[in-house]
C-alpha positions as CSV (number, residue, x, y, z in Angstrom):
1,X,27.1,-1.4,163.3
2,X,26.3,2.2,164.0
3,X,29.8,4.9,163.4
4,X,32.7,4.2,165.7
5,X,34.0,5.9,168.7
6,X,37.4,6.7,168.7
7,X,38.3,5.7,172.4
8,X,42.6,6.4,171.5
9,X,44.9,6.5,168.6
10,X,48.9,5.6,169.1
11,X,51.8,6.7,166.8
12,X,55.1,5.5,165.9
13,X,57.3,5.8,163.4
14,X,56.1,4.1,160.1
15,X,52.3,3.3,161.7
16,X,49.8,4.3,163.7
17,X,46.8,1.6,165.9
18,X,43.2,3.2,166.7
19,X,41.4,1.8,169.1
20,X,37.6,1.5,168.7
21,X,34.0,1.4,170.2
22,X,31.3,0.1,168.3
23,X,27.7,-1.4,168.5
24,X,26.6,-4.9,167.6
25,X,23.6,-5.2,167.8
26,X,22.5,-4.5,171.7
27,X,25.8,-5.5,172.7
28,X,29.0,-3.1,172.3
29,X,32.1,-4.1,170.8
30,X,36.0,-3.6,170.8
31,X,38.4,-3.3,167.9
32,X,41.5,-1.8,166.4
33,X,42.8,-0.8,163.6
34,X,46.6,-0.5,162.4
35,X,48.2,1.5,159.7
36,X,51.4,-0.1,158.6
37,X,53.7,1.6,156.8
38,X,56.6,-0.9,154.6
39,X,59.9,0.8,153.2
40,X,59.3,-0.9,150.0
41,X,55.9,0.5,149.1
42,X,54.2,4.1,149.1
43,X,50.7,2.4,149.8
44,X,49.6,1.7,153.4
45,X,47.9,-1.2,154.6
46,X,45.5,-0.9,157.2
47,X,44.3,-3.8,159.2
48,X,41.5,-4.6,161.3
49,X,41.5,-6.5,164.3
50,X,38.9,-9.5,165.7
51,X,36.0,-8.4,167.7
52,X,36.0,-8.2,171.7
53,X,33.6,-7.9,174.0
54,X,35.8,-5.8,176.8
55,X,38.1,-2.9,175.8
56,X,40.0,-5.0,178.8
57,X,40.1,-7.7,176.4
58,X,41.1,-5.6,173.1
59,X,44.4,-4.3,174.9
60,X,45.6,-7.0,176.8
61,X,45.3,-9.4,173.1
62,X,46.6,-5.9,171.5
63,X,49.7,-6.1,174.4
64,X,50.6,-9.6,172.8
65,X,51.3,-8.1,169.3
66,X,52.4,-4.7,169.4
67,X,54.2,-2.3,172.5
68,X,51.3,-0.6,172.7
69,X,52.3,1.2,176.0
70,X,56.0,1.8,174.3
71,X,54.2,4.4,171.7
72,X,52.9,7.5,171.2
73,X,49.6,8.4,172.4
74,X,48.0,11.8,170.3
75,X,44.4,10.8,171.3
76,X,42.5,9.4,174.1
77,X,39.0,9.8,174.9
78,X,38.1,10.9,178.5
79,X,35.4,8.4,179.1
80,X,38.0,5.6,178.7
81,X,41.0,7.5,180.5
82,X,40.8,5.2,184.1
83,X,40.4,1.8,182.2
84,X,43.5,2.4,179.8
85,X,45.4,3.8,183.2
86,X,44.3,0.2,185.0
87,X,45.5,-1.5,182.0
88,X,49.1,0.7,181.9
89,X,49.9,0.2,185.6
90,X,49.9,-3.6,185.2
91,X,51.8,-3.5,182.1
92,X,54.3,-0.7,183.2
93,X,54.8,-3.1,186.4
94,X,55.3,-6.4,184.7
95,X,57.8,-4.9,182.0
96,X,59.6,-1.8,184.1
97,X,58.3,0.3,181.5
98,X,58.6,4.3,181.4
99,X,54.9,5.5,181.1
100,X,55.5,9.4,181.2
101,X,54.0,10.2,177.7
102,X,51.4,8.3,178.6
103,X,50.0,9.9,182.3
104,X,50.3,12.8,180.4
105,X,47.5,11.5,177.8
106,X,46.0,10.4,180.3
107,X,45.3,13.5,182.9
């Protein structure tokens, strides 16, 4: 695997979840990784996710776990802007979420 591309970064309070673009081989790849903060300790712990194939993929098994679309976004790449827009209009639709912060990220 070659370095990363940061394709977006989300905050909250007490973590943060980075989404990724990398290479495999000929074949690119999808991944995140989260930065959990616990009262009890002053370490983090930082977790990576499985591989996908599809950014598509990456978000709607990232959807499952954490309200991604309920955070903070501070970063996203413009080449990935329209796909992470698709992916927030069905979400904001099926949950009557407010997306403000986010179509501001995204302009």
């Amino acid at each position: 695997m070659g370095k990363p591309v940061l394709i977006a970064e989300i905050v909250a309070e007490g973590g943060s979840i980075k989404f990724f673009k990398d290479k495999k081989g000929k074949n690119d790849i999808f991944f995140l990784i989260t930065n959990e903060e616990y009262f009890n300790s002053e370490e983090d712990e930082s977790t990576e996710s499985a591989l996908y194939n599809k950014l598509s993929n990456l978000l709607k098994a990232t959807i499952e776990l954490y309200p991604v679309f309920m955070l903070h976004p501070i970063f996203v790449h413009n080449d990935y802007k329209n796909e992470l827009y698709s992916c927030l209009s069905e979400y904001s639709l099926s949950r009557g979420v407010n997306i403000n912060a986010w179509c501001d990220a995204l302009k």
